[in-house]
Residue frames relative to the residue before (quaternion, step in Angstrom):
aa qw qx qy qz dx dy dz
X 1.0000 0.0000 0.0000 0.0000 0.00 0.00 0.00
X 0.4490 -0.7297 0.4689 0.2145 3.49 -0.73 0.92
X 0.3115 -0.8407 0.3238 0.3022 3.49 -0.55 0.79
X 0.6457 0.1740 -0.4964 0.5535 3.19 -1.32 1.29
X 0.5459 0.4104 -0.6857 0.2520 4.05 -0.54 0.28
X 0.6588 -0.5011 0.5380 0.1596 2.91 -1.88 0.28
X 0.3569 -0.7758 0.5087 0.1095 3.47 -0.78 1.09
X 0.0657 -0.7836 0.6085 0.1066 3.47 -1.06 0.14
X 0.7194 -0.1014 0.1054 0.6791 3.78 0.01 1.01
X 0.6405 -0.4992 0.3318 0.4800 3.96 1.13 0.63
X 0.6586 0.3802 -0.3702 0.5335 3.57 0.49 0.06
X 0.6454 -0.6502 0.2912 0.2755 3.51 -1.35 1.21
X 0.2087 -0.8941 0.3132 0.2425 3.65 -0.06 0.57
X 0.5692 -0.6020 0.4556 0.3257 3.58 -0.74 1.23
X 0.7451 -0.3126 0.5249 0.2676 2.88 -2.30 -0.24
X 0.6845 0.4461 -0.1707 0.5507 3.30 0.66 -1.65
X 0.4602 0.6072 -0.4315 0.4830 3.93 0.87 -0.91
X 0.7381 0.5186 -0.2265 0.3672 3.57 0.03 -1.87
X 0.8713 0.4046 -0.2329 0.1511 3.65 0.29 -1.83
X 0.5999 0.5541 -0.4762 0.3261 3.35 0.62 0.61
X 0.5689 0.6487 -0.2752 0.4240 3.21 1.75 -0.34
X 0.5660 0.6330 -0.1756 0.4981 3.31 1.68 -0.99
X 0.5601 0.6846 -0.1615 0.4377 3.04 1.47 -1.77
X 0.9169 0.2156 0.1012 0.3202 3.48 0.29 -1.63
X 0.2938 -0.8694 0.3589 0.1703 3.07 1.81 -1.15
X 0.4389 0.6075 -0.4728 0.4635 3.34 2.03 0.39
X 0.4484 0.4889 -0.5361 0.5220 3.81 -1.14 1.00
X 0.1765 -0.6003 0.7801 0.0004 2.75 -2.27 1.09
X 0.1098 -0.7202 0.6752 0.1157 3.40 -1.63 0.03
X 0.1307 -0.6510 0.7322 0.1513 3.10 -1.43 -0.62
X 0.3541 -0.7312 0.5826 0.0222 3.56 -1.27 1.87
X 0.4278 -0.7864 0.4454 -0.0160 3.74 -0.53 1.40
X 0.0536 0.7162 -0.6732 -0.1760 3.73 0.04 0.14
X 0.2591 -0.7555 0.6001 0.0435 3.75 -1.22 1.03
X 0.3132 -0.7685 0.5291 0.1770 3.61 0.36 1.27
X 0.7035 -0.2589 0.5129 0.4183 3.97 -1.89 0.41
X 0.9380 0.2241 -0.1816 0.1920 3.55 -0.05 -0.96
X 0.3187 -0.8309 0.2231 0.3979 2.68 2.73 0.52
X 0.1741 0.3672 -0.7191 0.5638 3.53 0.78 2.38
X 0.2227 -0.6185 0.7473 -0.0974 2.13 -2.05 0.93
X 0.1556 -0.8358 0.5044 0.1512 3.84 -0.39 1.07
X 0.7435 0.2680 -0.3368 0.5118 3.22 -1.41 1.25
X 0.4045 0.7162 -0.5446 0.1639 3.80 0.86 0.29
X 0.4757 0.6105 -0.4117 0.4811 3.59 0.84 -0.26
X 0.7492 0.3765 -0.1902 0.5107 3.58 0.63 -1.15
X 0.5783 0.4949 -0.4082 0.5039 4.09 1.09 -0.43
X 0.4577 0.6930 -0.3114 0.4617 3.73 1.12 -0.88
X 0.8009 0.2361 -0.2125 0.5076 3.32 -0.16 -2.14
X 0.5995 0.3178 -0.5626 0.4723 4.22 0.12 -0.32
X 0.7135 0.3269 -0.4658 0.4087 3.87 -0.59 -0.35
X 0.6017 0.3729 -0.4908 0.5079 4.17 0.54 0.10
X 0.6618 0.6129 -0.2479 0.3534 3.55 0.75 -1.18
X 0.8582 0.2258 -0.1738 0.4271 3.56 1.05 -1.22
X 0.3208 0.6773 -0.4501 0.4855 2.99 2.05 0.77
X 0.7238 0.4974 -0.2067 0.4313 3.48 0.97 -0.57
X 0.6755 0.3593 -0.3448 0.5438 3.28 1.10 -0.14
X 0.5753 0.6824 -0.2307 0.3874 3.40 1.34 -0.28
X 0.7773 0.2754 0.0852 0.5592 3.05 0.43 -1.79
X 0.3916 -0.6498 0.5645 0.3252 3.63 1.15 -0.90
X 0.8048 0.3023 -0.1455 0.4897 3.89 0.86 -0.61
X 0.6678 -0.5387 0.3905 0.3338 3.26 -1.25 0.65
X 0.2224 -0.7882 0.5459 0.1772 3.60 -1.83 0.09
X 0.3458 -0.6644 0.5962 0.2890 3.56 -0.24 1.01
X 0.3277 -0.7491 0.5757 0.0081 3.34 -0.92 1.92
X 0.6206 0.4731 -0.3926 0.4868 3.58 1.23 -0.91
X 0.5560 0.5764 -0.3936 0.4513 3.98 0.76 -0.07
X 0.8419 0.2599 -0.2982 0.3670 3.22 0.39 -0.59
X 0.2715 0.7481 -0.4893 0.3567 3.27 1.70 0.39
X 0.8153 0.4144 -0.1007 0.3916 2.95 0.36 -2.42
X 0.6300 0.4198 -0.4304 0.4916 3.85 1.24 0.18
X 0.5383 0.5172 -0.4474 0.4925 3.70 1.30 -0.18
X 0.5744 0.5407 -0.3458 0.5080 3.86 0.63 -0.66
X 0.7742 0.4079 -0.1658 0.4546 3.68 0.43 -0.61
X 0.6236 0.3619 -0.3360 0.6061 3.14 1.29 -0.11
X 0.6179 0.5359 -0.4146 0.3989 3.53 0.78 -0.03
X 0.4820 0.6951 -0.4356 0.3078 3.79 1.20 -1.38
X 0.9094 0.0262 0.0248 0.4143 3.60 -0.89 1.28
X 0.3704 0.4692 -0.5150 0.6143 3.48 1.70 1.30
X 0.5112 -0.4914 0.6674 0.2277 2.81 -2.02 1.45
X 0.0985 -0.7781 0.6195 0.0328 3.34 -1.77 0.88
X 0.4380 0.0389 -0.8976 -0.0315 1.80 -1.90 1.47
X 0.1085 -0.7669 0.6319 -0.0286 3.21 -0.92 0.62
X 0.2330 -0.6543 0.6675 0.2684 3.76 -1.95 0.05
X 0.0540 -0.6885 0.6589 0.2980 3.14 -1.40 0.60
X 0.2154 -0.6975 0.6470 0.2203 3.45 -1.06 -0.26
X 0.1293 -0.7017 0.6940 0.0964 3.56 -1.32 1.12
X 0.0788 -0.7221 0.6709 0.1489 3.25 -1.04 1.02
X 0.2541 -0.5912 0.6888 0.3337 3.93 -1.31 0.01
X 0.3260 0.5797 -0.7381 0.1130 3.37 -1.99 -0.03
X 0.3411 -0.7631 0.5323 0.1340 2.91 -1.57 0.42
X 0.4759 -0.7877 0.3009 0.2501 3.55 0.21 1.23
X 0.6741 0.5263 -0.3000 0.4227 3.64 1.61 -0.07
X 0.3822 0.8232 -0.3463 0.2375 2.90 1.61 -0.11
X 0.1347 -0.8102 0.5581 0.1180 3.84 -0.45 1.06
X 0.5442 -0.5665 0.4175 0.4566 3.95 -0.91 0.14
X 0.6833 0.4787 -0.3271 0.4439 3.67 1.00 -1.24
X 0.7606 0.2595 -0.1737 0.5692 4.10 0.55 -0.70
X 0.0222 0.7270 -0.6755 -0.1209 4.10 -0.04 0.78
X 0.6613 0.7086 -0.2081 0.1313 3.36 1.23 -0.97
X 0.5902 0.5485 -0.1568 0.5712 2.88 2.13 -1.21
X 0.8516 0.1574 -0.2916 0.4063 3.46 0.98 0.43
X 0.1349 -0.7556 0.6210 -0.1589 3.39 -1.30 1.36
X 0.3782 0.5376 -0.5688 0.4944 4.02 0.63 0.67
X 0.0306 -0.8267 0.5614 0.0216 3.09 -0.65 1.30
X 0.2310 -0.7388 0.6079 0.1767 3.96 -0.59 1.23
X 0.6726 -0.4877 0.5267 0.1799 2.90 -2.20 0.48
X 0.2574 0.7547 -0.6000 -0.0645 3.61 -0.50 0.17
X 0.0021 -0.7658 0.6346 0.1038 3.72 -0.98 0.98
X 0.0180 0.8461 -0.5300 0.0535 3.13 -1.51 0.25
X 0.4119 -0.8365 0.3487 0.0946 3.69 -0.44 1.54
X 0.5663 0.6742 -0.4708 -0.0559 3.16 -1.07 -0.09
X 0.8736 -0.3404 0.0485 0.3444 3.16 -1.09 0.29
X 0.1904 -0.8013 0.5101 0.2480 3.69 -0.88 0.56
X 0.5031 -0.6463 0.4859 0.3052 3.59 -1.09 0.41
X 0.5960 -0.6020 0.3817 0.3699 3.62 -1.70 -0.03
X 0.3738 -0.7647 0.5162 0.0952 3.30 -1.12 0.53
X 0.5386 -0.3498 -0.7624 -0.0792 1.33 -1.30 1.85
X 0.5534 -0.6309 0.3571 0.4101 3.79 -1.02 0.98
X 0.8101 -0.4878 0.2359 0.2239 3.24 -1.23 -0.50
X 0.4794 -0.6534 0.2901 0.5090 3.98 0.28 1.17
X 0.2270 -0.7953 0.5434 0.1440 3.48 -1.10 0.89
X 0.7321 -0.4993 0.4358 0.1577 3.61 -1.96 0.79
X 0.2392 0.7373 -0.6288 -0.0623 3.68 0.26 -0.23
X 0.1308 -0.5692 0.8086 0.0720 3.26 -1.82 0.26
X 0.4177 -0.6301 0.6298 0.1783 3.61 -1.25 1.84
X 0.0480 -0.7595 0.6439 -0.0792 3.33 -1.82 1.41
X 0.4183 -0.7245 0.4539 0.3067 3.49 -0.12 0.94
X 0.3678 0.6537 -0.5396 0.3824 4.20 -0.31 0.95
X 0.3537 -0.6063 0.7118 -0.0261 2.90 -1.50 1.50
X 0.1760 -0.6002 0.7377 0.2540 4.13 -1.13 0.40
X 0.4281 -0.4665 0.7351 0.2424 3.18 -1.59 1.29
X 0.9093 -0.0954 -0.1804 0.3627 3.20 -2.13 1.51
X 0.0657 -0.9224 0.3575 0.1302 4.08 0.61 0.21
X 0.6226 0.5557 -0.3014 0.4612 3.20 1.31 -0.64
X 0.6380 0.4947 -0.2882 0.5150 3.74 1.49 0.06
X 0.2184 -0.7572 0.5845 0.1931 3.60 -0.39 0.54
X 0.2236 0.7803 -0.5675 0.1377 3.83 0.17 1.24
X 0.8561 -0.3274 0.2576 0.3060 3.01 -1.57 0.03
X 0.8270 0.4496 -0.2408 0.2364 3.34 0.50 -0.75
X 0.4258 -0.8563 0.2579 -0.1376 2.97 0.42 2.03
X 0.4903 0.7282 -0.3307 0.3464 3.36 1.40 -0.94
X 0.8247 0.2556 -0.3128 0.3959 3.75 0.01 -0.86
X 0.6599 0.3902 -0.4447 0.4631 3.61 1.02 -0.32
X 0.6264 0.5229 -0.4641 0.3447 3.63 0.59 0.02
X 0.5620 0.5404 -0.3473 0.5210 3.26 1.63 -0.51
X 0.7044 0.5083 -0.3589 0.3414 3.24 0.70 -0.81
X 0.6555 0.5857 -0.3571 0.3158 3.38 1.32 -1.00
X 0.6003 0.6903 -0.2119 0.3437 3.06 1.57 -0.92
X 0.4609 0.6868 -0.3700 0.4230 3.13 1.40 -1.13
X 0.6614 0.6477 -0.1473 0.3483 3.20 0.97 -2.24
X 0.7614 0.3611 -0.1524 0.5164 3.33 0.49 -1.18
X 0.7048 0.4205 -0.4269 0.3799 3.51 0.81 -0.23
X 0.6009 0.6456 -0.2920 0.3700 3.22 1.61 -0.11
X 0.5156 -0.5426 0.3840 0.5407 3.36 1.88 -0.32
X 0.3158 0.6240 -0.4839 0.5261 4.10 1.38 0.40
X 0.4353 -0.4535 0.7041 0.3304 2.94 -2.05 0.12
X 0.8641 -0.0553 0.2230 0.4479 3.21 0.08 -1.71
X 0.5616 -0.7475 0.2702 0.2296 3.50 -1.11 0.65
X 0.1170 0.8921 -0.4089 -0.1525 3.96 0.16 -0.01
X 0.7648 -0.5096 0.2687 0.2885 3.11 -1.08 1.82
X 0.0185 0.5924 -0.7935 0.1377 3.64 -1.39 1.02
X 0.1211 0.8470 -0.4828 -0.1869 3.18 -0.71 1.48
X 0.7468 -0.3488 0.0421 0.5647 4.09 -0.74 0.13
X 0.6569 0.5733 -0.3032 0.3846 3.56 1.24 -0.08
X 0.4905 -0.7439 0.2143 0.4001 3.38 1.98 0.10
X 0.5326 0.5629 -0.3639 0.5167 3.51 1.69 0.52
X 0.4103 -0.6781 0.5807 0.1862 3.15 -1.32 1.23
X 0.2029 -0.7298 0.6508 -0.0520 3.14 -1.44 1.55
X 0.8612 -0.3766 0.1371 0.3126 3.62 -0.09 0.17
X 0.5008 -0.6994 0.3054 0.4085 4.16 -0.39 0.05
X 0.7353 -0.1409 0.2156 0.6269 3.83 -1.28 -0.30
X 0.8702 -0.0148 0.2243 0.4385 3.32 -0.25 -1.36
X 0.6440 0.5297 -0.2034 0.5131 3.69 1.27 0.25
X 0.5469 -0.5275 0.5957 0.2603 3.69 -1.06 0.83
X 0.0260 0.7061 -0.6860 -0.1737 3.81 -1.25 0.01
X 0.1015 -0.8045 0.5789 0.0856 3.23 -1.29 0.53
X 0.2408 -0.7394 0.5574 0.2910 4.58 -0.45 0.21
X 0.1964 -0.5788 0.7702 0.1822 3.35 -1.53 -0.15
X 0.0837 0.8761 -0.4370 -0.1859 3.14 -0.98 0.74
X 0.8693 -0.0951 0.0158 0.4848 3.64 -0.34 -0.22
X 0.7240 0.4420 -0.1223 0.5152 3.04 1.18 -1.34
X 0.4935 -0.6387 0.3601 0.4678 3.90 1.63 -0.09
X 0.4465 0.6709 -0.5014 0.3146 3.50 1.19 0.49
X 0.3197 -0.6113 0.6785 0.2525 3.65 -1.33 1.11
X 0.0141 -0.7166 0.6909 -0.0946 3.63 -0.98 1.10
X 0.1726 -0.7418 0.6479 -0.0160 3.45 -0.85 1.82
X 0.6179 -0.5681 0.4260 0.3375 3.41 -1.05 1.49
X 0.2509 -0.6838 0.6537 0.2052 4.13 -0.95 0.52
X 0.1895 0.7832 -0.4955 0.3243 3.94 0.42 1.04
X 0.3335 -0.4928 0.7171 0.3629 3.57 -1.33 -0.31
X 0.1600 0.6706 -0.6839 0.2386 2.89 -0.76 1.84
X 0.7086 -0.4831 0.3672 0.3603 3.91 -1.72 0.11
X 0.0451 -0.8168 0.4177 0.3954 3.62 0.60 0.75
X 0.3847 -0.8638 0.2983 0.1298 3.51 -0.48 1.40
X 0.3587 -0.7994 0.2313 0.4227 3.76 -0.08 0.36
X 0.3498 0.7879 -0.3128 0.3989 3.29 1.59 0.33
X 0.8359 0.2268 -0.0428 0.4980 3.06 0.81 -1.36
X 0.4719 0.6658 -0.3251 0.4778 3.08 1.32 0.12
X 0.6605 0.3219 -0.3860 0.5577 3.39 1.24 -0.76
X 0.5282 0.5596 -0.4803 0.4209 3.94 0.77 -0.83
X 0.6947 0.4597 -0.3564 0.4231 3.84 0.54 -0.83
X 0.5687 0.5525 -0.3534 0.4964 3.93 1.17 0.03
X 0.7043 0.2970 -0.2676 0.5866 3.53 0.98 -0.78
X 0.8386 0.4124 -0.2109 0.2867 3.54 -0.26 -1.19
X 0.4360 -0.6234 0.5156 0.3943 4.12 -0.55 0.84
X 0.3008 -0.8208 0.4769 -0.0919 3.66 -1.22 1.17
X 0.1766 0.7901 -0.5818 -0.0780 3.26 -1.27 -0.10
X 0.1724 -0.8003 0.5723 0.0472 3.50 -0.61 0.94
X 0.1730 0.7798 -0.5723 0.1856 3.38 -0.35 1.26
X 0.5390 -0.5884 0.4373 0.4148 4.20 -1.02 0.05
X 0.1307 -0.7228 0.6737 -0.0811 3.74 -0.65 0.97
X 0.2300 -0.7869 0.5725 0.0065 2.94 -0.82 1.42
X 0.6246 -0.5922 0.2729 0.4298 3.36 -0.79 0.35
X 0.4960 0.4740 -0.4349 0.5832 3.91 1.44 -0.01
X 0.7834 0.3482 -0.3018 0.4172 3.50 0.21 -0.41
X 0.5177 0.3174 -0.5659 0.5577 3.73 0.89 0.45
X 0.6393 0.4737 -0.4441 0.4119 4.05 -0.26 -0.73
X 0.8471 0.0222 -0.3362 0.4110 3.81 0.93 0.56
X 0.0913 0.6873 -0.6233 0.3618 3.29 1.01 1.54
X 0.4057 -0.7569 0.4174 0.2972 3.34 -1.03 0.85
X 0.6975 -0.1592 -0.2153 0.6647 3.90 1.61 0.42
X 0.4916 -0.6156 0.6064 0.1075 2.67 -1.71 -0.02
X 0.0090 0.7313 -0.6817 0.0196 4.20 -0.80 0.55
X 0.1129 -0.5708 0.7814 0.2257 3.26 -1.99 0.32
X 0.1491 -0.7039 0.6761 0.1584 3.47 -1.86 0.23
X 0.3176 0.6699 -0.6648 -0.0923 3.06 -1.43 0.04
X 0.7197 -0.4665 0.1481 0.4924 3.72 -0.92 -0.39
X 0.5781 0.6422 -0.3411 0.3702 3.30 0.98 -0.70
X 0.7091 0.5480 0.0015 0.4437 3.37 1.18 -1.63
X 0.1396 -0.8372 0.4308 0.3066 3.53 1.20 -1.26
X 0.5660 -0.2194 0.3048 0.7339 3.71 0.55 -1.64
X 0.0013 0.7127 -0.7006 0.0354 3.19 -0.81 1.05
X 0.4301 -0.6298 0.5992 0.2435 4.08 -1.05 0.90
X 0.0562 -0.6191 0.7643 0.1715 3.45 -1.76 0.71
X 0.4565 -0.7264 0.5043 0.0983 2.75 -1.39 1.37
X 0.7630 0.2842 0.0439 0.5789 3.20 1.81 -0.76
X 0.0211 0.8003 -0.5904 -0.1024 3.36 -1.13 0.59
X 0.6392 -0.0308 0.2112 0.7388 3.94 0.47 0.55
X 0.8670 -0.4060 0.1232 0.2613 3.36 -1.21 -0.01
X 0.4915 0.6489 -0.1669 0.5563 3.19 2.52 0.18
X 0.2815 -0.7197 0.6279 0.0927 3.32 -0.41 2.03
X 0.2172 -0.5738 0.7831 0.1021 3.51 -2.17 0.93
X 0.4913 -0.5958 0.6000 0.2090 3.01 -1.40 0.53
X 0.1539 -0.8941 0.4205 0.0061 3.62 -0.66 1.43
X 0.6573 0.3788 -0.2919 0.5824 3.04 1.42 0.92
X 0.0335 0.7887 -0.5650 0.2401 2.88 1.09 1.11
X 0.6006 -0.4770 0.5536 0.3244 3.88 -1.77 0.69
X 0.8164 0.3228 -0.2705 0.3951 3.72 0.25 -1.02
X 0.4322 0.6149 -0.3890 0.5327 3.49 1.71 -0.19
X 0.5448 0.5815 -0.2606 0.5451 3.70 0.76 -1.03
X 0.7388 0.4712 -0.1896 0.4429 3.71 0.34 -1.35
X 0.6335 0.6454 -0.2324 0.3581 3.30 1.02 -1.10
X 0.5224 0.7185 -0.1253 0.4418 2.76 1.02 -2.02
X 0.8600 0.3434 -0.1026 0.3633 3.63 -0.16 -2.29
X 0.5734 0.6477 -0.2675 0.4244 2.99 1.56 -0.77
X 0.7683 0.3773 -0.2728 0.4392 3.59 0.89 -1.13
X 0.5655 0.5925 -0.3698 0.4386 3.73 1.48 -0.72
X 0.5075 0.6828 -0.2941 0.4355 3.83 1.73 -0.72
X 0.7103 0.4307 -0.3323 0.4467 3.89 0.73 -1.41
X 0.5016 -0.7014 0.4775 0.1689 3.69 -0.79 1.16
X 0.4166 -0.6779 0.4921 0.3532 3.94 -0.40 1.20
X 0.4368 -0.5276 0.6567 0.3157 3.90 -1.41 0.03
X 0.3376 -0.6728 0.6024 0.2654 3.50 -0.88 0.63
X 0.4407 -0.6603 0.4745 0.3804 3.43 -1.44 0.94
């Protein structure tokens, strides 16, 4: 296998493999962060969303020990750290009949992982709702549009405002506040339940509550997570600086670098 193609059920996938997914955008995945010592934290929990949003997807189950042994094979003789990313779909999928199809394939795929932790990020607030949220699928369009907005505005990245005026989550990232009192406070929203923050929500005292977009701009910071990223600081919200060295930022951080990876 050449290094860095994409697999399909472990075998290299084609063009023709690819175009209905491109085509349509049915399929979900989950992105991997693949530690130096090739653990990986929160696999149990990447697993249950790719069995879980196979089921709301596809309607059918997903043989989890399979996509191990095609993640392992896509790894053989990758520098690490690294991401993989498993995507499902089913390559027969047509636009006119989604219904008549439900054989979900394997796609994996590698590539490189940045340093940790990267740099505190820009947001700029965009009004967008993710169609079905609790599924991390494919269809990418409005947060890519949104991010863009973001970036064309002089942002890094964009973070959800939804039509009800509460902030729900970024392009591709969880958000979380600190506020005054040192409290981590996760937005209460229809959001991706991510596998980042999900593990931070096991270690770290909490509060989920609704946070409007006046009430983040005077949270005393502000973080995104996800796996790739870990806790990343915003430095910005719209025209409102966070402090990115915050103590509980600091905590956050040690905490997530603390939760031992699962070996594959």
């Amino acid at each position: 296998m050449l290094s860095g193609m994409a697999t399909l059920d472990g075998k290299p996938v084609s063009a023709d493999d690819l175009l209905p997914l491109a085509l349509t955008g049915l399929g979900h995945f989950t992105s991997m962060r693949v530690g130096a010592d090739g653990a990986i934290r929160g696999l149990a929990l990447h697993l249950e969303r790719l069995r879980r949003d196979s089921e709301i997807v596809w309607g059918t189950g997903l043989d989890t020990g399979c996509v191990l042994a095609y993640v392992r094979q896509s790894l053989e003789g990758r520098s690490r750290p690294c991401v993989v990313r498993v995507t499902i779909f089913d390559p027969k999928v047509d636009m006119g009949h989604p219904a008549e199809t439900g054989e979900p394939h394997i796609m994996v795929s590698v590539r490189g992982a940045g340093a940790l932790p990267p740099e505190p990020l820009r947001t700029m607030s965009v009004p967008y709702e993710r169609d079905l949220p609790r599924v991390k699928h494919c269809g990418l369009f409005g947060a890519l549009q949104a991010r863009r907005t973001a970036q064309l505005a002089g942002f890094d990245d964009a973070l959800f405002v939804g039509r009800d005026g509460l902030i729900s989550e970024g392009g591709t990232w969880n958000v979380g506040f600190v506020d005054h009192d040192g409290t981590i406070v996760w937005p209460e929203a229809p959001v991706l339940p991510g596998v980042t923050m999900a593990l931070l929500q096991q270690h770290v005292e909490h509060r989920i509550a609704p946070v409007s977009l006046e009430q983040a701009t005077g949270m005393a910071a502000a973080f995104a997570t996800n796996t790739s990223i870990g806790v990343r600081p915003l430095s910005a919200l719209d025209e409102t600086g966070f402090a990115v060295e915050h103590r509980a930022l600091r905590r956050l951080r040690d905490v997530y670098l603390s939760i031992p990876g699962e070996a594959l």
